[in-house]
C-alpha positions as CSV (number, residue, x, y, z in Angstrom):
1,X,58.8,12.4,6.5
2,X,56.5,15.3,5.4
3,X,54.5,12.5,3.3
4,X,54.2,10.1,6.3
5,X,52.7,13.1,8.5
6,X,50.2,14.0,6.0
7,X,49.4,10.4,5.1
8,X,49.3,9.9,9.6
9,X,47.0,13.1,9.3
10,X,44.7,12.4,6.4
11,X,43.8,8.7,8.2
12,X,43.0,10.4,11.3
13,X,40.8,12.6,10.0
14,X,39.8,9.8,7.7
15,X,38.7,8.1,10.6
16,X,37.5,10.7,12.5
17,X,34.9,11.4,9.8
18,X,33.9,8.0,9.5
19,X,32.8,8.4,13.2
20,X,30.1,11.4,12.4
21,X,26.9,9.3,11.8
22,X,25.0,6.9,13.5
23,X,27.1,4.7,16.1
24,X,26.5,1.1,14.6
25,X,26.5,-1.9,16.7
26,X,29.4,-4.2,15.7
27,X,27.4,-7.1,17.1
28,X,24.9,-10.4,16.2
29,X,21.3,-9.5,16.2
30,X,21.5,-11.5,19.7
31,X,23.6,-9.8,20.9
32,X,21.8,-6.4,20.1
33,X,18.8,-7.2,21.8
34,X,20.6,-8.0,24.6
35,X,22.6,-4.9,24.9
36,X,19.1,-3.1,24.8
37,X,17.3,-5.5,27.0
38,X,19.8,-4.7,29.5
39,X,20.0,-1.0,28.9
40,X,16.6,-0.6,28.7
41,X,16.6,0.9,25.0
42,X,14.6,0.2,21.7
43,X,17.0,-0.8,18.6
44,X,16.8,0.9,16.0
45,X,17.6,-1.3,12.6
46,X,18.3,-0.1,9.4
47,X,17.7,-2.7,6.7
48,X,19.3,-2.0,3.6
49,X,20.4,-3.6,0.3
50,X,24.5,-2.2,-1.1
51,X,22.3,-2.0,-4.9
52,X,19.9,0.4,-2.8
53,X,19.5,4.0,-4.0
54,X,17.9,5.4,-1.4
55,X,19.6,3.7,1.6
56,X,23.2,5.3,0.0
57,X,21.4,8.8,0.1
58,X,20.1,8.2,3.6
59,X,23.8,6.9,4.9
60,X,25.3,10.2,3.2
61,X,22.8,12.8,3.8
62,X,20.4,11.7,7.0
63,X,22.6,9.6,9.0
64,X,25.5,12.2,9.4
65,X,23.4,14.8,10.3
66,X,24.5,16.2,13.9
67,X,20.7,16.2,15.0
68,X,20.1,12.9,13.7
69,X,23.7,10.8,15.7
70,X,22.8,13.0,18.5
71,X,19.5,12.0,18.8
72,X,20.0,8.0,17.6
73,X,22.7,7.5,19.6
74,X,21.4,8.9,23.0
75,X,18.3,7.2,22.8
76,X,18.8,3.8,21.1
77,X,21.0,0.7,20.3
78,X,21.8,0.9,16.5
79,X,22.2,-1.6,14.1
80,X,22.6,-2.4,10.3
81,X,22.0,-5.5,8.1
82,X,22.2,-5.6,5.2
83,X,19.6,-7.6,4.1
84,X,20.9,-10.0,1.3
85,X,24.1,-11.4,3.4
86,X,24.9,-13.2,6.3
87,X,22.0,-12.9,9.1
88,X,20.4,-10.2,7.0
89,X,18.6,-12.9,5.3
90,X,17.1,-14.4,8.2
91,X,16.2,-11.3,9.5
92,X,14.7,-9.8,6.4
93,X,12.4,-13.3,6.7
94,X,11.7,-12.8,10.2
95,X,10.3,-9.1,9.8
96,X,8.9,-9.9,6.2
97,X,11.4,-6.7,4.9
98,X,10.9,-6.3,1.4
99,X,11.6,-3.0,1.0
100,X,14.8,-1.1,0.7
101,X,15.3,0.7,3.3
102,X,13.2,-0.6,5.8
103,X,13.5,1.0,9.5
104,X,12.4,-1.0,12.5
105,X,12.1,-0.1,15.9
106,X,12.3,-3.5,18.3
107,X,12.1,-4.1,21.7
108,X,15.1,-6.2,23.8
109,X,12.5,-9.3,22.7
110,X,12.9,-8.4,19.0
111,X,9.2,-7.5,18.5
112,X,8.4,-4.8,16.0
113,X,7.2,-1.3,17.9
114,X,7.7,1.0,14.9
115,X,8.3,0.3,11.4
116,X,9.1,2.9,8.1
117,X,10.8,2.4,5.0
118,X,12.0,5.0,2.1
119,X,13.8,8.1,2.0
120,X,13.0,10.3,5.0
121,X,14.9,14.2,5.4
122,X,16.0,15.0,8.8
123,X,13.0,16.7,10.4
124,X,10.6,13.2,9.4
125,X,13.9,10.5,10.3
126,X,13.7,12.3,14.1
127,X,10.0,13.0,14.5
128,X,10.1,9.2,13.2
129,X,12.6,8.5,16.1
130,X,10.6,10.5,18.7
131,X,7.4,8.2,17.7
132,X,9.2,5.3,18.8
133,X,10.8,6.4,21.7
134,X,7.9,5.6,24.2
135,X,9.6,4.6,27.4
136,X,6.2,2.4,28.5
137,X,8.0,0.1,25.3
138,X,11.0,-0.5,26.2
139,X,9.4,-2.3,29.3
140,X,6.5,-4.0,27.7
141,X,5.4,-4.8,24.5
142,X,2.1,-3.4,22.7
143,X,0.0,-6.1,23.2
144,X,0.9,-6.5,26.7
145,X,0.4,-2.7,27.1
146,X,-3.0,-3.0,25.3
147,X,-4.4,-6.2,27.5
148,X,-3.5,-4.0,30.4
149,X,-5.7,-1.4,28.9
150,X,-3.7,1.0,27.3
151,X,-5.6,4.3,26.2
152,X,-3.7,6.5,24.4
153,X,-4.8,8.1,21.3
154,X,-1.7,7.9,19.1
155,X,-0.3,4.5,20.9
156,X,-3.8,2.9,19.8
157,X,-3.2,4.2,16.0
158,X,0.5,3.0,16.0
159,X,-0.4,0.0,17.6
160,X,-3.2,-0.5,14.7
161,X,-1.2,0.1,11.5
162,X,2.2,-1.9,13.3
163,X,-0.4,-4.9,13.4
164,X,-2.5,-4.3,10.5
165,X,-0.8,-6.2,7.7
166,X,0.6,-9.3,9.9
167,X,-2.1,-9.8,12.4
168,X,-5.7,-8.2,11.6
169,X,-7.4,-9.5,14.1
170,X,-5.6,-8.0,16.7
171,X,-5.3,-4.8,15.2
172,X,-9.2,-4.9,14.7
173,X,-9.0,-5.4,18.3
174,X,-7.1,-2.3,18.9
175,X,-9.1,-0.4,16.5
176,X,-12.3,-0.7,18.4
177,X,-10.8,0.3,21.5
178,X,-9.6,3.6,19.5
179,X,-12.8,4.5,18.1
180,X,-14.5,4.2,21.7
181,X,-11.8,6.5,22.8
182,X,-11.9,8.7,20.5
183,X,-16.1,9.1,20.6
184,X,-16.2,13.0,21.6
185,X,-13.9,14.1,18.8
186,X,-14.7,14.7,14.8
187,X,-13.7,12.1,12.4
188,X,-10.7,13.2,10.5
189,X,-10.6,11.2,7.0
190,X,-7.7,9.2,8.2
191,X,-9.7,8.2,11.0
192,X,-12.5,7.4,8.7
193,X,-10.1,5.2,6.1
194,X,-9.5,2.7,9.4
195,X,-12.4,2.5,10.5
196,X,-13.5,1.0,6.8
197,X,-10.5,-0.9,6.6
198,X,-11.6,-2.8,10.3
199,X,-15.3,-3.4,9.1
200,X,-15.9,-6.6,7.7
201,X,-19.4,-7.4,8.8
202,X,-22.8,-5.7,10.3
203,X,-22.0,-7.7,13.6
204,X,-18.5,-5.4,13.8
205,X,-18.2,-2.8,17.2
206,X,-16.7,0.1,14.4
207,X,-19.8,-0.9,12.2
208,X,-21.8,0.6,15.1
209,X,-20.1,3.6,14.8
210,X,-20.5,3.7,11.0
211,X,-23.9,4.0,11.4
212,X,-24.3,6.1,14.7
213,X,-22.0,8.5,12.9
214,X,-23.9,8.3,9.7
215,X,-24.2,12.4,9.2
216,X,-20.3,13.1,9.8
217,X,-19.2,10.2,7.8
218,X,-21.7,11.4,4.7
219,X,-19.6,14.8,4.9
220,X,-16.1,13.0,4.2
221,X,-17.5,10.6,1.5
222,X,-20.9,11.7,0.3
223,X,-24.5,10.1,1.0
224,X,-23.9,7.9,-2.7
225,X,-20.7,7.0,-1.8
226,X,-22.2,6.2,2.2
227,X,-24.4,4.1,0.7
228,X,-22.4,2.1,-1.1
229,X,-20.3,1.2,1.7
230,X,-23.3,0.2,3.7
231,X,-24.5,-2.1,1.4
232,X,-21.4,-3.7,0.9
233,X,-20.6,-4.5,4.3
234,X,-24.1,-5.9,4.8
235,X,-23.7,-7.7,2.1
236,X,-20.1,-9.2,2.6
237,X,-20.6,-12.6,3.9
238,X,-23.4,-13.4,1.3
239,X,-20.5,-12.4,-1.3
240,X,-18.0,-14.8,0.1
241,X,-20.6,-17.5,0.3
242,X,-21.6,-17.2,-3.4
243,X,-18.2,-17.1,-4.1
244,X,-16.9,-20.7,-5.5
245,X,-13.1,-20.4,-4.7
246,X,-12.6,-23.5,-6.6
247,X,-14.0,-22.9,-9.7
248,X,-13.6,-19.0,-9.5
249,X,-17.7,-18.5,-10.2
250,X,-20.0,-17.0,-8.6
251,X,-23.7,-18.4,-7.7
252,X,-26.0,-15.6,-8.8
253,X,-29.1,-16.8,-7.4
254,X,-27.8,-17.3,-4.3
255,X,-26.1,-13.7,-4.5
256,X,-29.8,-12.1,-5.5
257,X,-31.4,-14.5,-3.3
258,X,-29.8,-12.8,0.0
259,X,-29.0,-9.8,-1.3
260,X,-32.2,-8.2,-2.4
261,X,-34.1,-8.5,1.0
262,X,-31.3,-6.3,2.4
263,X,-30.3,-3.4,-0.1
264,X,-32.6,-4.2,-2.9
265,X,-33.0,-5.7,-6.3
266,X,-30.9,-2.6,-8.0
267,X,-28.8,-2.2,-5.5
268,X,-27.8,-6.2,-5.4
269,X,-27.3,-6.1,-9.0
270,X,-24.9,-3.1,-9.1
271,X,-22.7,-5.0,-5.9
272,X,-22.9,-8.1,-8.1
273,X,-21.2,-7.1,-11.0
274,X,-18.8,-4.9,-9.2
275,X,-17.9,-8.3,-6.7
276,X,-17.4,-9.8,-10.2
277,X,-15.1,-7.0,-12.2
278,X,-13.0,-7.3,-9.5
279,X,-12.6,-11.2,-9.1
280,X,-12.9,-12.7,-12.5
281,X,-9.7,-11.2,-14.4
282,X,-7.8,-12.6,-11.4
283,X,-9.2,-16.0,-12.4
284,X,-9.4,-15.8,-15.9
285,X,-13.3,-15.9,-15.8
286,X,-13.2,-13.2,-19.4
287,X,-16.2,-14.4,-20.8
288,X,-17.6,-13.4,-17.2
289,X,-15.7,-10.3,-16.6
290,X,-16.9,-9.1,-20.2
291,X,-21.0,-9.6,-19.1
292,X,-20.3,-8.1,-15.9
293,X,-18.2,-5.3,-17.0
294,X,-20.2,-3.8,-19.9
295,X,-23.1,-3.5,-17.1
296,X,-21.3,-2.1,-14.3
297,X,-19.7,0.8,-16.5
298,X,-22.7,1.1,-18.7
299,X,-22.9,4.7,-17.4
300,X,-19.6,5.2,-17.5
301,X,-19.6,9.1,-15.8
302,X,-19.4,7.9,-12.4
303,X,-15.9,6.2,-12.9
304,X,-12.8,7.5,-13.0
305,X,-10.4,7.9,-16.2
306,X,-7.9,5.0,-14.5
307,X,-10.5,2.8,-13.4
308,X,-11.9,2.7,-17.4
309,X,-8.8,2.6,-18.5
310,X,-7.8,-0.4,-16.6
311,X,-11.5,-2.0,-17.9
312,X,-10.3,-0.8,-21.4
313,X,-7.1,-2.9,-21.3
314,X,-8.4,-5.9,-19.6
315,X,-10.8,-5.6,-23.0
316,X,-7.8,-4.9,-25.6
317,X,-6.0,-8.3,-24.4
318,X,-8.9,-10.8,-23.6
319,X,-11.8,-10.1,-25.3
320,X,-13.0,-10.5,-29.1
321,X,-16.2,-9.0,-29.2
322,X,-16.0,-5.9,-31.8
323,X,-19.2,-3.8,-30.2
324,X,-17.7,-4.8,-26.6
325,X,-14.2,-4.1,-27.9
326,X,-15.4,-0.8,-29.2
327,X,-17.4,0.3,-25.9
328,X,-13.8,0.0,-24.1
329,X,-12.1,2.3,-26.8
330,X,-14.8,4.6,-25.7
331,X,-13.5,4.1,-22.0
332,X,-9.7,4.9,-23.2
333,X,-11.0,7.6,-24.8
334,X,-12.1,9.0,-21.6
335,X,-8.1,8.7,-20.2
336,X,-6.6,10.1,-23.1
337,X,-8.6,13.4,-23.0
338,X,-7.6,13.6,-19.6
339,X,-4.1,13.7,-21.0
340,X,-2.1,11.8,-23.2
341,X,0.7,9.0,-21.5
342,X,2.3,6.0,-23.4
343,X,0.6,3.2,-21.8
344,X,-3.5,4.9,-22.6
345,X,-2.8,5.9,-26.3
346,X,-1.5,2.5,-26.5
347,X,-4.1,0.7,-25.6
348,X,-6.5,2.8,-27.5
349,X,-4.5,2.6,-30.8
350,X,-4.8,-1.7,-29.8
351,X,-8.5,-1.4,-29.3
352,X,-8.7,1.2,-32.6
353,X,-6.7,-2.1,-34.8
354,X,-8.9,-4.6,-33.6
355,X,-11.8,-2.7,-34.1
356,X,-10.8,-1.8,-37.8
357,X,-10.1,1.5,-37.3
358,X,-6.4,1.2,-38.8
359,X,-5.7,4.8,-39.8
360,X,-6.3,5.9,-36.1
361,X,-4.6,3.0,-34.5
362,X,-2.0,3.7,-36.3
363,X,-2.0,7.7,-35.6
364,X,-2.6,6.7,-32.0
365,X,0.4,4.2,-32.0
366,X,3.2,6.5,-33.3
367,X,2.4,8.8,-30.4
368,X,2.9,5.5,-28.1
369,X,5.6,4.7,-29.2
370,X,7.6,8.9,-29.4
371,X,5.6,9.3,-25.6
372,X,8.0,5.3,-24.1
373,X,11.1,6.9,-26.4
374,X,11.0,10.3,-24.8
375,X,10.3,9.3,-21.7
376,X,12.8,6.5,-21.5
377,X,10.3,3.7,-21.2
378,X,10.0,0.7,-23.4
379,X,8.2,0.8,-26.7
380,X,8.5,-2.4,-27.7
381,X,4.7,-2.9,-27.1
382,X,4.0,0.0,-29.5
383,X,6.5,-1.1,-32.1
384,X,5.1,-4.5,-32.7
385,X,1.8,-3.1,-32.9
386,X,2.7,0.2,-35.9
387,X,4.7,-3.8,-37.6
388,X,1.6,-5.3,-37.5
389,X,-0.4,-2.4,-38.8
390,X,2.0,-2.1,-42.4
């Protein structure tokens, strides 16, 4: 008898503490939008994967939180997918989910107000919560909120980076409207990061602002760095036009041709070869990237050690030009001084064997390979390379 008490005991108290998180809808993802349609409530989703590290740690440690059900359950309808079974997988297409876990905020129409995803500790999950929890939402959506004219400050920033990824123009849209809102008050670098992001042309609203705010946007990114910008975006369309998408070249006299008159012969060349570092390896253009490359790093002090380092392996794995081959060991030089990791002294012990340099490629190797073995990563790469070098 004594057994069946504590066994009657232990599933109560089973049960109760199965009860202290989140309250979970047991419903369809109709259904859900309908319950908050009708109560007049955002759901909250969490879109998780049963493999998922993170989404355990945040059902253990976040969800159970007294602040956090308190909160959640008050002020929203709550749901879970996961995201590899059943409607999950619709879902996850719907919302484009492809990382684990992903928190949405939707509407009783299933449109996205708010979206997260990763580990978040109680104080950012609520303050996450409270973001979403704008009652104009759970009447209207954004965009119909934003047609009607919709002002605010931090609904306009939401509004841009819910929109940015899936429907730029609209978020452009919205972007302008911020930056005329917010006219009076400094430029904060964040601020300053959108409002690059939403230029795409001298004919852009935000461009205006670019350049009527020339002397507080030179303090967060420097007159060099200002200048650069400018000439880019002036430059833009003339880009895309020389730009042969089927053949993956680009026209160089047309480039100089409608370039120069706007930023200038040096300038034109610079934006060229930068336009082409950038495009060619993703086309397989190496005999152009090479050309290209060795100019635009030529004075390689104003790059950083990743950016050469990047240059340096395209170099190790495409290119068989010795002098060329030994200007990017120079540029992996640059990253190892900065400090030693397995991937740079890799590549520099690759461009050190097919330069000749064997003693060093090998020295350079062996620490490639004890850096991937120490730190648990793969040194298979490194291996072959010390086999080759015997």
């Amino acid at each position: 008898m004594k057994k069946i008490i504590s066994l009657f005991i232990f599933c109560i108290s089973l049960s109760l503490f199965s009860q202290e998180t989140i309250k979970f809808e047991n419903l369809t993802f109709k259904e859900i939008l309908a319950k908050a349609k009708a109560e007049k409530k955002l759901v909250f989703m969490d879109a998780f994967a049963v493999w998922c590290g993170p989404c355990k740690l945040m059902e253990k440690n976040v969800f159970t939180l007294p602040a956090v059900r308190e909160y959640y359950n008050s002020n929203f309808i709550n749901a879970r997918f996961d995201m590899e079974k059943g409607e999950g997988r619709d879902i996850a297409a719907k919302y484009a989910i492809r990382s684990y876990p992903s928190f949405l905020f939707l509407n009783g129409d299933g449109e996205v107000v708010l979206k997260n995803y990763g580990y978040m500790d109680e104080e950012n999950f609520i303050a996450f919560g409270k973001e979403a929890n704008n009652p104009k939402l759970t009447e209207s959506s954004y965009k119909e909120l934003f047609e009607k004219g919709e002002k605010d400050p931090e609904f306009l920033l939401n509004m841009m980076r819910l929109y940015a990824d899936n429907d730029y123009e609209m978020a452009k849209k919205v972007s302008e409207r911020y930056f005329l809102v917010k006219a009076k008050d400094p430029l904060t670098k964040d601020d300053l990061g959108l409002l690059l992001y939403f230029i795409k042309s001298t004919e852009d609203p935000n461009y205006k602002i670019f350049t009527k705010r020339k002397a507080e946007v030179e303090k967060l990114m420097s007159a060099d760095i200002y200048k650069q910008f400018d000439a880019n975006i002036k430059i833009s369309k003339i880009m895309e036009t020389a730009l042969n998408q089927e053949t993956g070249v680009i026209d160089d006299a047309y480039f100089y041709k409608n370039a120069t008159p706007l930023i200038g012969k040096a300038d034109a060349e610079v934006a060229l070869n930068r336009m082409k570092v950038i495009f060619y390896p993703n086309v397989g253009n190496f005999v152009g990237y090479e050309k290209a490359a060795l100019d635009y790093y030529k004075n390689d002090e104003g790059f950083t050690s990743e950016e050469l380092l990047k240059a340096a392996w395209f170099f190790s794995q495409n290119i068989t030009s010795k002098e060329s081959l030994k200007k990017a060991a120079m540029w992996a030089e640059k990253s190892v001084m900065q400090g030693e990791n397995s991937e740079n002294t890799y590549i520099l012990a690759s461009l050190y064997a097919k330069t000749g340099q064997v003693e060093k490629a090998k020295a350079f190797g062996e620490i490639a390979k004890t850096l991937a073995e120490t730190q648990g990563r793969d040194a298979t790469m490194a291996k072959n390379l010390l086999e080759t070098l015997k």
